[in-house]
C-alpha positions as CSV (number, residue, x, y, z in Angstrom):
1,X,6.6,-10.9,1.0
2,X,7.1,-9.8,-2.6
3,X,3.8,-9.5,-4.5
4,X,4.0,-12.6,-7.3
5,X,3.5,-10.5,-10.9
6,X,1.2,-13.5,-11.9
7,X,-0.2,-16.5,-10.3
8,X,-2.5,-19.6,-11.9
9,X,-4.1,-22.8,-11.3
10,X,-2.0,-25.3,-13.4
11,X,-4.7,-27.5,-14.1
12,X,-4.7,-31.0,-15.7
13,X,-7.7,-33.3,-16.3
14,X,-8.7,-37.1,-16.9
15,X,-12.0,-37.8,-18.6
16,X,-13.0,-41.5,-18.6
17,X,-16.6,-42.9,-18.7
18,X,-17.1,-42.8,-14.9
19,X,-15.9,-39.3,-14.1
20,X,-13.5,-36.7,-14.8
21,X,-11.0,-35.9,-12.1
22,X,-9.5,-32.0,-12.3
23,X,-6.1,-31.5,-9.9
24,X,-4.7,-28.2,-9.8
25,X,-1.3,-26.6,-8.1
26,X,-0.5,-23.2,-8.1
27,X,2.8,-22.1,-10.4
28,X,3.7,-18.7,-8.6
29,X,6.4,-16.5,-11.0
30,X,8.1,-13.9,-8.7
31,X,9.4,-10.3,-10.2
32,X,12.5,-11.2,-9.1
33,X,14.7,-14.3,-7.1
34,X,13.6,-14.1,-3.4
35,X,15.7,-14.2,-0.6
36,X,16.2,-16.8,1.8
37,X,13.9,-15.3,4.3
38,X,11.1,-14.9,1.7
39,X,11.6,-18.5,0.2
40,X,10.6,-19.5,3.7
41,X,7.6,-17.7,3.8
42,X,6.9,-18.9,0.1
43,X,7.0,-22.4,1.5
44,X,4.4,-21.4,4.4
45,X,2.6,-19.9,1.5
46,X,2.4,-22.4,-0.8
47,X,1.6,-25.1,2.3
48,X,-1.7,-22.8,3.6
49,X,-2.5,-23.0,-0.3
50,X,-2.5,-27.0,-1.2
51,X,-3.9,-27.2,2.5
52,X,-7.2,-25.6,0.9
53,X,-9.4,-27.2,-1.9
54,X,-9.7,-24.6,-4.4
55,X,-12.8,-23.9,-6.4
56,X,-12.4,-24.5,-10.0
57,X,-14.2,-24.9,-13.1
58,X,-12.8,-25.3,-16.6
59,X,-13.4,-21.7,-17.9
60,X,-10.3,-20.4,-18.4
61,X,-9.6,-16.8,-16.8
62,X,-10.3,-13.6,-18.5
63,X,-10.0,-9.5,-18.1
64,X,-13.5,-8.2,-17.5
65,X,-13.8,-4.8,-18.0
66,X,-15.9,-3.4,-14.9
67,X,-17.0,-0.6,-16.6
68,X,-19.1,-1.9,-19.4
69,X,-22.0,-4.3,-17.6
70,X,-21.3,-7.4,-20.0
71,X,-17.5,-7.2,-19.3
72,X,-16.0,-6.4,-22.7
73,X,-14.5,-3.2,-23.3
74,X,-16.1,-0.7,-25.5
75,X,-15.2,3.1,-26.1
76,X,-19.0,4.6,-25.0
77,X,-17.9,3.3,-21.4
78,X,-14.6,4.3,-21.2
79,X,-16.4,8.2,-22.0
80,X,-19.3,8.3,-19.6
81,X,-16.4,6.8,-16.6
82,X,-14.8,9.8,-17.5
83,X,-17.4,12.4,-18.0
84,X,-19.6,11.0,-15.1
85,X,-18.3,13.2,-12.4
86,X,-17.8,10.8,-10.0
87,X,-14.7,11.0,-7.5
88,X,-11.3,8.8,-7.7
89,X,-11.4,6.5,-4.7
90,X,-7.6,8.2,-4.0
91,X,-8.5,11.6,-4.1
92,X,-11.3,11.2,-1.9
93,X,-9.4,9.3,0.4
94,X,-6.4,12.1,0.5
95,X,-9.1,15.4,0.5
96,X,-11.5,14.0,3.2
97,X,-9.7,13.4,6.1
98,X,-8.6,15.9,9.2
99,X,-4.8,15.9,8.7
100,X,-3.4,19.1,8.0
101,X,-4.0,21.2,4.7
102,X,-0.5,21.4,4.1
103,X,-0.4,17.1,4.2
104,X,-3.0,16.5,1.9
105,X,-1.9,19.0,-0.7
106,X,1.7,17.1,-0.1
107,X,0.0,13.9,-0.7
108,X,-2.1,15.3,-3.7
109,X,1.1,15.6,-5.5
110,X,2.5,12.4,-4.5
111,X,-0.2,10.7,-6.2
112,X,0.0,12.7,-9.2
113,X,4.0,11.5,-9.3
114,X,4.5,15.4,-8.8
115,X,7.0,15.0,-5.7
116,X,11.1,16.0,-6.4
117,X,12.6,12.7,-6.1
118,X,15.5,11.7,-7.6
119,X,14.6,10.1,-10.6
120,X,11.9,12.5,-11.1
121,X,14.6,15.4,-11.1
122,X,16.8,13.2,-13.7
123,X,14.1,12.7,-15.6
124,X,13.9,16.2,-16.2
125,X,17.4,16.7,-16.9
126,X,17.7,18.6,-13.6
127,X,20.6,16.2,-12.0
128,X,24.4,16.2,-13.0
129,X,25.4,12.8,-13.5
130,X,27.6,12.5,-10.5
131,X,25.1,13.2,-8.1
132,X,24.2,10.6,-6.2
133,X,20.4,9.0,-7.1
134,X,20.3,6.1,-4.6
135,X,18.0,5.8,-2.0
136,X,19.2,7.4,1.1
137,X,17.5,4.7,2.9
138,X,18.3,1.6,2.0
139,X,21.4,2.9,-0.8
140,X,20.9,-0.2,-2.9
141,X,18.2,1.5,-5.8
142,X,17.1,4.5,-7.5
143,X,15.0,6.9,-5.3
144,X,11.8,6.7,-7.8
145,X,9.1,7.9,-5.8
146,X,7.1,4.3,-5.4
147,X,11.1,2.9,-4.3
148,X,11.4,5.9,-1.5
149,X,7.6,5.7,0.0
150,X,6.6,2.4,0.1
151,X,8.7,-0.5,-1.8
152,X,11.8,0.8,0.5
153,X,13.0,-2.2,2.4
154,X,13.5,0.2,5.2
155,X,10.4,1.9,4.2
156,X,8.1,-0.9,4.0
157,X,9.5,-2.0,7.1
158,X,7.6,1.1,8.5
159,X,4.1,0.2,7.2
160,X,4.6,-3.2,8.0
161,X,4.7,-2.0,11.8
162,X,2.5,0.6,11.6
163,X,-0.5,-2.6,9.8
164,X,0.7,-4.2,12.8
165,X,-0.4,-1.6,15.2
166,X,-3.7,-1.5,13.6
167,X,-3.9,-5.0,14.4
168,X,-3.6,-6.2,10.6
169,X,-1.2,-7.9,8.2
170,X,-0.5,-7.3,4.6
171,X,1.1,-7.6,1.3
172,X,2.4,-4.0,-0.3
173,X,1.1,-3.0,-3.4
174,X,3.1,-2.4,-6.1
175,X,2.6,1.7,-6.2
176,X,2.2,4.8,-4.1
177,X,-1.5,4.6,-6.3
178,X,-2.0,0.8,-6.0
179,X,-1.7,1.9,-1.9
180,X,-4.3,4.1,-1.7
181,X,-6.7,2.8,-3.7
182,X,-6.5,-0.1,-1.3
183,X,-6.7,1.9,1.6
184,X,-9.6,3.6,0.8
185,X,-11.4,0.6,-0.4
186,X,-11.3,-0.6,3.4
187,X,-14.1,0.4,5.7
188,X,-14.3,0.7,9.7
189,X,-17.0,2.5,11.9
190,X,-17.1,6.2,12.3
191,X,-14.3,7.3,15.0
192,X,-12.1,3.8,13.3
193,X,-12.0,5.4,10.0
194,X,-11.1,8.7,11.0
195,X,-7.9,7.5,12.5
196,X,-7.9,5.2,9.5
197,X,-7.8,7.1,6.8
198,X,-5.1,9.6,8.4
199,X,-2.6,6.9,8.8
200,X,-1.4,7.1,5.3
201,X,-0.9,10.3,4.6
202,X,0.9,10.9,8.3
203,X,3.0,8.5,6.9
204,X,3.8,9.6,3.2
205,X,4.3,13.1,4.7
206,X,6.8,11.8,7.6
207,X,9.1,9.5,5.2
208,X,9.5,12.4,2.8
209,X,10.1,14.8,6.1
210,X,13.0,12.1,7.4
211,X,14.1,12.1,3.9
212,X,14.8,15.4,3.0
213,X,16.4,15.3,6.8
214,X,19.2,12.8,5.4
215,X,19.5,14.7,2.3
216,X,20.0,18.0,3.1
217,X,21.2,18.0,6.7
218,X,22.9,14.7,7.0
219,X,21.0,13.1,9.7
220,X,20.7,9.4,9.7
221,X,17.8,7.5,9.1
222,X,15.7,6.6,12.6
223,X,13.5,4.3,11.4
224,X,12.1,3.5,15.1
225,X,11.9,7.2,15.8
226,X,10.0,7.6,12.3
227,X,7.5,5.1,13.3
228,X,6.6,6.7,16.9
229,X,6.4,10.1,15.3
230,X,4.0,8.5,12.8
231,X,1.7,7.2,15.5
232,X,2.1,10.5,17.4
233,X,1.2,12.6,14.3
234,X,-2.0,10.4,13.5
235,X,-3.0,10.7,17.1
236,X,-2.6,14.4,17.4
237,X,-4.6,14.7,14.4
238,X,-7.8,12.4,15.4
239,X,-7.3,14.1,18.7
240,X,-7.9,17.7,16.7
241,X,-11.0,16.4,15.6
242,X,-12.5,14.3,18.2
243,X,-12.1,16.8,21.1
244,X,-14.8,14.5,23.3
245,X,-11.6,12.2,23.7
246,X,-11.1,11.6,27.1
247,X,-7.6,9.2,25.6
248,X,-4.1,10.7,26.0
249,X,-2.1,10.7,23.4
250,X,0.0,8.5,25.0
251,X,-2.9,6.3,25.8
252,X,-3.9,6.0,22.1
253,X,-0.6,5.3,20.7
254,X,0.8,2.3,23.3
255,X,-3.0,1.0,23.5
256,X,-4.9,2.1,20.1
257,X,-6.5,-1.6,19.4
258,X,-7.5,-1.8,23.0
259,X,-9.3,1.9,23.2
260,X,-10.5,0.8,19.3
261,X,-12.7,-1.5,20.8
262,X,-13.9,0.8,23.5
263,X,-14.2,4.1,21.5
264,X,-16.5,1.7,18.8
């Protein structure tokens, strides 16, 4: 479902000398006019919302600034964040895992926006204007690099199933960044978060790898065959690592929540 850019309690109040009543709806403001599919789930959304008594008070919300302890923003914190020494949540996330060298460095300069897509190259002048700059998955947008590895209809379509595998839902985030961050912020046991934290960047590296496929030698996007080489890829890699595995690969892949709960 698309990610709401803003969201409140619309909140209105009656004082009289025996009580004051507070009722509250949620007002959800999309980025853009949903499709019929997602004003469905909207519905279902806003149903399991009203179906729950929210907690309110009548302070009104606020930015806190997490970096300063009393919330407010002040330069001194914003210098010791940056000259403490302390490592991004991404970049730990994308160094400390067991894919290959090769991946992480790849996924290194994806979150630094380094990566040669399309609007990247135009950006730089480096493009002709008749060259085509849509996506060459879903051909409706520009091939920015948040559109091509994650916000992809097609694309997204791919995590989606690969959450689903994991046993998990989701919403995307808004950004290649925004992803990460998120997925490193999530913890699991020992032999659950090696697998874990591989699953993304098997996935960055394979959607760029399919891409440059369609690009360059004209093959057609396999989104099902993306997917499965995905899982096969993450697999492979844990497997690298955890030689005490007695789980084929194929075992892992068609059964990974089952052997999860095993392995754990």
């Amino acid at each position: 479902m698309v990610i709401p850019h803003h969201y409140w309690y619309v909140i209105t109040s009656t004082n009289s000398k025996e009580r004051k009543r507070i009722t509250a709806r949620w007002d959800l403001k999309f980025r853009r006019r949903l499709r019929a599919w997602e004003e469905l789930e909207a519905v279902r959304l806003m149903d399991k919302l009203n179906s729950n008594t929210p907690c309110l008070t009548e302070k009104a919300d606020a930015l806190v600034w997490k970096a300063s302890s009393n919330g407010l923003f002040n330069t001194a914190a914003v210098y010791n964040k940056l000259t403490s020494g302390q490592v991004l949540p991404a970049t730990e996330l994308i160094w400390k895992n067991v894919s290959p060298p090769k991946v992480k460095f790849f996924c290194w300069l994806v979150w630094k926006g380094r990566i040669k897509s399309r609007a990247y190259l135009q950006s730089l002048g480096l493009m002709d204007q008749n060259t085509r700059s849509d996506c060459v998955f879903c051909n409706e947008e520009l091939e920015s690099l948040n559109h091509v590895m994650l916000l992809c209809p097609v694309v997204w379509q791919v995590w989606s199933n690969l959450l689903k595998w994991w046993g998990m839902q989701w919403v995307s985030p808004q950004s290649v960044v925004g992803l990460l961050d998120w997925w490193r912020g999530i913890k699991w046991r020992k032999v659950e978060g090696i697998i874990w934290k591989v699953i993304p960047l098997a996935t960055l590296w394979s959607v760029w790898k399919m891409r440059n496929e369609c690009v360059f030698n004209g093959k057609q996007p396999l989104m099902v065959e993306l997917l499965e080489l995905i899982k096969t890829r993450v697999i492979l890699w844990f497997k690298a690592e955890s030689r005490d595995s007695f789980y084929s690969v194929q075992e892992l892949v068609l059964n990974l929540q089952h052997v999860r709960q095993i392995l754990c």
